[in-house]
N, C-alpha and C positions, 0 to 999 in steps of 0.2 A: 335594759335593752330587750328583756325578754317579754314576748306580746301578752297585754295582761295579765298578769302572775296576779293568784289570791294568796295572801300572807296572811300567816297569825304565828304569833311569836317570832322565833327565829326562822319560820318553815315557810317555802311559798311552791305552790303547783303553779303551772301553765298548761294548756292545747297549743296544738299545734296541727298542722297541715303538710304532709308531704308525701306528691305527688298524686295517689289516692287514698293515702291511709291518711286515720287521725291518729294524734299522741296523744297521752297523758303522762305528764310525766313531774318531777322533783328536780327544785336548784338545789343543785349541787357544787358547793368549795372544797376541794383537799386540794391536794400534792398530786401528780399524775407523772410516773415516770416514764420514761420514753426510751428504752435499753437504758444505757447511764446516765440520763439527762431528766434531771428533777424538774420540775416543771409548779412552781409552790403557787397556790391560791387560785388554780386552773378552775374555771365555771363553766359545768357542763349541764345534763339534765340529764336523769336516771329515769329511764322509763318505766312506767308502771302499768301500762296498760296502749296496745294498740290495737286499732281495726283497720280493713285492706292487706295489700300483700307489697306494698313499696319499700316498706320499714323492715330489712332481714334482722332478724331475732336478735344477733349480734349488737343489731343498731346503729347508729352511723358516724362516720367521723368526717365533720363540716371543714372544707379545703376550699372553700370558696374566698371572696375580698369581704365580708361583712365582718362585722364588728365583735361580732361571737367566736366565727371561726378560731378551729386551732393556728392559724397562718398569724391572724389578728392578735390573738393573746400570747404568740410563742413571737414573736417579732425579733425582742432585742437576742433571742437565739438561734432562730432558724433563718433570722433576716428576709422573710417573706418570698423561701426561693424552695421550693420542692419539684422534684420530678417523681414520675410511674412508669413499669412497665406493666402491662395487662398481660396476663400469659394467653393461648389462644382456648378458645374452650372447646377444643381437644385434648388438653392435655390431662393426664389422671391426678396430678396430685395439686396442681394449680396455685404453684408458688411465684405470683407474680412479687414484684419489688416497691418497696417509696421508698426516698430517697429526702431526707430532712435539710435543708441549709445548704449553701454554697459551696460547702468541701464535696469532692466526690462526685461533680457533675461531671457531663460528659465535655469536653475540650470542643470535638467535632461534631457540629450541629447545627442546622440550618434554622434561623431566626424568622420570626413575622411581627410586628409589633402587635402590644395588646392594646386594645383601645379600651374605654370606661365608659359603660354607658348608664348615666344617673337614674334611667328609669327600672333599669333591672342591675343594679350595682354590686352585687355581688357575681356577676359572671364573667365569665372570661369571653370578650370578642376578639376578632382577629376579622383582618379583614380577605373575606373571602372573595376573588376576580375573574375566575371562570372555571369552569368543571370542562377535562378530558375525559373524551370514551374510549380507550383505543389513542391513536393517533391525532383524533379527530373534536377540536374546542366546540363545545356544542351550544347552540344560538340560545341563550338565556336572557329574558328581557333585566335591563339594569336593575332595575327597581326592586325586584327578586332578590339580588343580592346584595343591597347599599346598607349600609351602616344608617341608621336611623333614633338618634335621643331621642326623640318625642316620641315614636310608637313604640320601641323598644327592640326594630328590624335589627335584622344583622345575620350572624354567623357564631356561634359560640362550640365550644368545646369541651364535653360535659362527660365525666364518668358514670355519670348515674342515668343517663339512659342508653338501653343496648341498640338500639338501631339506627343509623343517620336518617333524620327528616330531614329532608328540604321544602323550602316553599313550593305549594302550588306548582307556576309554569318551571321551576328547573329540575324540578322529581319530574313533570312528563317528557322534558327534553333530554334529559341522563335514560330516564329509562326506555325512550322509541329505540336512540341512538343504541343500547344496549341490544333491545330486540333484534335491530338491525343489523347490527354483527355477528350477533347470534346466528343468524340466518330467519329470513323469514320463512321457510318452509318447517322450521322446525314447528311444534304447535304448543303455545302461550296458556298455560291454566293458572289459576289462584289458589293462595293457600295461607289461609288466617287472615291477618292482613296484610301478605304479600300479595302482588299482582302482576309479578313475574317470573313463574315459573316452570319448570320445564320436568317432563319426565324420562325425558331421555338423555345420555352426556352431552354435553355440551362444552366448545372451548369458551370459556370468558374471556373479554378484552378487558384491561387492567380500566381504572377510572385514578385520573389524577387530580387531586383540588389542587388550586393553582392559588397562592396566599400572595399577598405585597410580599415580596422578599424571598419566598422558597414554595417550592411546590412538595407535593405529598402525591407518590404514584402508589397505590394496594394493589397488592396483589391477591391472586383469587380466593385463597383462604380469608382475606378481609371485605371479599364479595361476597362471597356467596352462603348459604344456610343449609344443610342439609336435614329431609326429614330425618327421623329416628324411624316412622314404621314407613317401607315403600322405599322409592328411589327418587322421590322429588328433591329436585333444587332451587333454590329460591336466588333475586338479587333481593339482599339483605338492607335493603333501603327500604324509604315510603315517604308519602306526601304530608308536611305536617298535620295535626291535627286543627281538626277546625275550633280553636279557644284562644285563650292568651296568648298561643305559643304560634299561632297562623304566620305570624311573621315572622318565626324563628330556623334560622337551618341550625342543625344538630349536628356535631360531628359526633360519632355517640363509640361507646366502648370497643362491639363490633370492629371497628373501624380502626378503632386504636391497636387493640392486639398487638403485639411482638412490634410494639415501637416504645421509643423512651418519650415522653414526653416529658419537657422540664417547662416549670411556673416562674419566671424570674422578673416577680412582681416590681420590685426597684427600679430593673432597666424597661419596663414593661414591652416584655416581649416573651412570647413562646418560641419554645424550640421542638422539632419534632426529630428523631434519628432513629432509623431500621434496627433492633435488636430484636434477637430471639429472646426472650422475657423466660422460658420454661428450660 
């Protein structure tokens, strides 16, 4: 299952690609504990060498639906059911949580169903039906948000990117709508690749996605960006990028902050619920 491995004897390297970095790395079989939970004949890959800055030093632990992941190979344990919370990246010591297996979820939780889409099959969709600004459902053409197997469109829900992209037309309809409550006298600069932001306070209106089944309102800590040098503030969103992913909306970390989100691949459905994570 691993993309082209060279072997010789018992040993086999593979590359890899993610996000912008490459890997180099070693299949690896042992034992993998997990607190008390032995976890015998786990296949992972020891890095040996990376370029790019995607890969943090650490390295990464695969919580996706593919055939690698640890979800996949912990099955008859973890029953293919985890939850997270992200702490906010405010906070100093930055003990956010995962949550392993069915024991210990949360009881009270708002549900959206997962859907499966074979062209990008290891991510999680959810079907996403309209974005609030404020009070206010903002005019998004369908198409922007439909669920789509053949191109790979949709809505997914990703820890490994920090920012919500949206397609094209509903990034410039969330963000006019945002301007527009802002006030339009206030005056609009750019900063990296945000292109909404402001240098003076401003009140935010909340933005809520709205899923089959349960809506998701953030509040302004899950809006907004603050610089480090100066006093600019950003919306913490942007228009996906122009690749693979053009058709993609992103619910991205940002976003998740001081929420539980729970995986409950079996009944496929995601659950979202407000906790302070820190």
């Amino acid at each position: 299952q691993v993309p082209n491995p060279t072997c010789s004897g018992s040993a086999c390297a593979f590359n890899l690609t993610y996000g912008t970095s490459s890997v180099a790395a070693s299949l690896v079989h042992d034992t993998v504990t997990l607190a008390t939970d032995p976890i015998p004949a786990y296949t992972f890959g020891c890095i040996r060498k990376t370029t790019g800055s995607s890969v943090p030093p650490q390295g990464l632990l695969g919580l996706g639906r593919g055939p690698l992941s640890l979800l996949s190979q912990t099955q008859n344990l973890y029953k293919s059911t985890f939850s997270y919370c992200l702490p906010s990246f405010k906070t100093l010591n930055y003990s956010g949580s995962l949550r392993l297996g069915p024991v210990a979820q949360p009881k009270r939780i708002k549900f959206t169903p997962l859907l499966r889409n074979p062209r990008r099959s290891s991510l999680y969709y959810v079907n996403l039906v309209a974005i609030r600004v404020g009070r206010k459902v903002v005019d998004i053409p369908p198409a922007a948000l439909a669920f789509n197997p053949t191109t790979g469109a949709g809505t997914i829900f990703d820890s490994g990117t920090v920012f919500t992209r949206l397609v094209e037309p509903a990034y410039t309809a969330v963000r006019n709508e945002f301007r527009r409550r802002v006030g339009r006298k206030v005056p609009v600069t750019t900063l990296g690749g945000f292109d909404t932001c402001y240098t003076v306070p401003i009140v935010a209106p909340t933005i809520t996605f709205m899923f089959s089944g349960m809506n998701v309102t953030l509040p302004t800590d899950n809006i907004l960006i603050h610089s480090t040098a100066g006093s600019t503030t950003c919306l913490a969103m942007a228009a996906a990028p122009d690749n693979l992913n053009s058709v993609l909306n992103v619910i991205a970390n940002m976003q998740q902050q001081n929420h539980r989100v729970l995986f409950d691949v079996p009944n496929s459905r995601l659950g979202v619920a407000r906790e302070p994570c820190t």
